[in-house]
C-alpha positions in Angstrom: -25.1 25.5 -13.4 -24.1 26.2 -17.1 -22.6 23.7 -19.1 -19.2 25.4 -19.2 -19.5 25.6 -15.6 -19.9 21.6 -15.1 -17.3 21.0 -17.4 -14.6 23.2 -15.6 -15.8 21.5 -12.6 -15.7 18.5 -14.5 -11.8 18.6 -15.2 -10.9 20.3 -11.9 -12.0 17.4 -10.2 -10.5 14.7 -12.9 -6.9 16.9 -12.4 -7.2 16.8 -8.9 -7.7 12.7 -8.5 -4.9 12.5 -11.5 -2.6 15.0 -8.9 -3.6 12.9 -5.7 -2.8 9.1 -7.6 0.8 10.7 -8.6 1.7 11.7 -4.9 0.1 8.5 -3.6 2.2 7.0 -5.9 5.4 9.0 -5.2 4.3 8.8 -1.5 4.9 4.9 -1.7 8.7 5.0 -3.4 9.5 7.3 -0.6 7.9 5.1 1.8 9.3 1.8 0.5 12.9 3.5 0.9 12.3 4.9 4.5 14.2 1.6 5.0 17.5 3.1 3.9 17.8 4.9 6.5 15.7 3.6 9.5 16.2 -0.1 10.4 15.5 -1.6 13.8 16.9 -4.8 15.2 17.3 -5.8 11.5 14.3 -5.0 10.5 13.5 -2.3 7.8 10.7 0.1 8.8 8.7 1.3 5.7 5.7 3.7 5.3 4.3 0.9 2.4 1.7 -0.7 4.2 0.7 2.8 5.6 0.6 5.0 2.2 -1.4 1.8 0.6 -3.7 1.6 3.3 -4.4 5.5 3.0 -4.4 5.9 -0.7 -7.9 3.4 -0.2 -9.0 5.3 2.7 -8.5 8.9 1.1 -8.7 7.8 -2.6 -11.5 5.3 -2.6 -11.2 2.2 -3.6 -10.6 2.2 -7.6 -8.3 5.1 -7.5 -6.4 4.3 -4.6 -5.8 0.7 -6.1 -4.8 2.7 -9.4 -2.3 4.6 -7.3 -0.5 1.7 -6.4 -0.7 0.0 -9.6 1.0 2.9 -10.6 3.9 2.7 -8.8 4.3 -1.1 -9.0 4.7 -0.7 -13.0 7.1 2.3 -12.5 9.3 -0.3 -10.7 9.0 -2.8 -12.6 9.7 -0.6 -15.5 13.3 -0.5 -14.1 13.2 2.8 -11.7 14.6 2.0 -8.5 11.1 3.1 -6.1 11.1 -0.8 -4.3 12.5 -1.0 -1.0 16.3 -0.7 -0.8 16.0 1.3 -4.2 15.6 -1.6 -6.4 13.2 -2.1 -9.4 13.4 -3.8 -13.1 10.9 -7.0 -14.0 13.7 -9.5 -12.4 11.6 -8.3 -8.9 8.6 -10.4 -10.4 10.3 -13.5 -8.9 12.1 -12.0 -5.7 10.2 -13.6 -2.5 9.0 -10.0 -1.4 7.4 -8.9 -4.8 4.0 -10.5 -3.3 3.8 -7.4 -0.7 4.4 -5.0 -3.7 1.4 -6.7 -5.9 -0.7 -6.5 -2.4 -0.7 -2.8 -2.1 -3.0 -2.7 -5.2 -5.2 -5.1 -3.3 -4.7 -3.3 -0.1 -5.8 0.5 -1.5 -8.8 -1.5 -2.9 -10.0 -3.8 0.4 -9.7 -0.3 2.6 -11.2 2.0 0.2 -14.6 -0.7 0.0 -14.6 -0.8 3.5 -15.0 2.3 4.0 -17.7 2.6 1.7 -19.9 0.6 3.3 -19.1 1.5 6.6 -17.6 5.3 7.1 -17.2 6.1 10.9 -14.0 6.3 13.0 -14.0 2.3 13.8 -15.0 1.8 10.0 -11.9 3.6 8.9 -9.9 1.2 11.7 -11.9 -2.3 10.9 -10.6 -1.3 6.9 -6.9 -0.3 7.7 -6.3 -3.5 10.1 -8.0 -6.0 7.3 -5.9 -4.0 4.6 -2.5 -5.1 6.4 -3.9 -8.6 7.3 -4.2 -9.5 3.9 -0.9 -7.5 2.9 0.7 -10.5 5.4 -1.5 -13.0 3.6 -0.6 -12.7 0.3 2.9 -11.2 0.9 3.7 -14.0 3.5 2.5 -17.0 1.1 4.4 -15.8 -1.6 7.4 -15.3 -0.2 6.6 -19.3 0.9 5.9 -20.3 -2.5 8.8 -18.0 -4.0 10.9 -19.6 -1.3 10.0 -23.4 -2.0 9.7 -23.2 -6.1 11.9 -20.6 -7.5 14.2 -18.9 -4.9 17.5 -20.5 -3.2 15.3 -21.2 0.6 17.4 -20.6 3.7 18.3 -24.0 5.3 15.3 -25.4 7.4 13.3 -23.2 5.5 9.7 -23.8 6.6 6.1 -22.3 6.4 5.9 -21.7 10.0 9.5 -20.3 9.8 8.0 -17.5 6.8 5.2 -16.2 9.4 7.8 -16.3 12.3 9.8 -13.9 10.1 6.5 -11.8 9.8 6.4 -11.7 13.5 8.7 -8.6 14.0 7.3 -6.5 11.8 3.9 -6.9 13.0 3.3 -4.5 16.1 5.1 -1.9 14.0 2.3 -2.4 11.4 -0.6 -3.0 13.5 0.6 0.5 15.0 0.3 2.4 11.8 -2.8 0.5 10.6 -4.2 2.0 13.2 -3.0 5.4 12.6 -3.4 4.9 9.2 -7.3 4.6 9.7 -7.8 7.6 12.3 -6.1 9.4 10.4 -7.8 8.6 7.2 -11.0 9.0 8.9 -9.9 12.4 10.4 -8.1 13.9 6.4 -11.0 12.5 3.9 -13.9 15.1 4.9 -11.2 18.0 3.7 -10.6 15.9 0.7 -14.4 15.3 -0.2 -14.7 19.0 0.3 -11.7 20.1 -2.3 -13.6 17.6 -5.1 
């Protein structure tokens, strides 16, 4: 291989990672505002967890978490990509902003999984833990936002927080799933394009 050669090849492949963390990114703003459109029993049904989840699995870990830390800072820049089209720093202290920050962690807890352990259940094992700690973190800051800094519903509890979590869940453990065979099923062809 020539040296012109391995540097065309070189910035093909840094284009194509640069081309895939914008669409994971643009992927997430359409996915945080699926809820416009499709909500079930009062509960808003977003793609966020999903996209977050697969930008690890597909991206890796580093640049999957730097697809989400992409969008979070293009909302908090002020564009309207957060669910319900919202966005500007004033979502810093809203009770949900702990799911947004999660997503970066999410991309990057699937995307190491998977590195260490690349088969179908792999793929599965990384997608479920991505969304368990997407609960974790997102859950207990919407408790801590709740209690310190944001006007709590009366009777507001922590057990009331993760009952609230409760009706989302099957819906997410759903696509977690899907999310990793899916994953597992798409990142050969990707590998292959690099």
């Amino acid at each position: 291989m020539t040296s012109s050669t391995a540097t065309t090849t070189a910035n093909y492949s840094r284009t194509l990672l640069l081309v895939q963390t914008a669409m994971f990114a643009a992927l997430m703003m359409i996915g945080a505002n699926i809820s416009s459109f499709l909500i079930i029993g009062g509960v808003p049904i977003t793609l966020q967890t999903f996209f977050a989840i697969l930008a690890g699995l597909l991206l890796g870990k580093r640049t999957g978490a730097i697809a989400m830390l992409v969008y979070a800072l293009i909302g908090l820049a002020g564009l309207p990509v957060f669910a319900n089209f919202s966005g500007g720093l004033d979502t810093i202290i809203s009770p949900t902003f702990g799911f947004i920050l999660s997503f970066i962690f999410v991309a990057y807890i699937a995307g190491f999984i998977v590195e260490k352990f690349p088969t179908k259940v792999g793929f599965v094992v990384a997608a479920l833990a991505g969304t368990a700690f997407n609960y974790l973190f997102g859950t207990n800051w919407m408790y801590a936002a709740y209690k310190l800094w944001f006007a709590a519903p009366e009777g507001f509890s922590y057990k009331m927080a993760w009952a609230w979590m409760a009706v989302p869940l099957p819906k997410d453990l759903i696509l977690a799933v899907l999310a990793g065979l899916f994953g597992f099923r798409l990142r050969p062809i990707l590998q292959k394009q690099r």
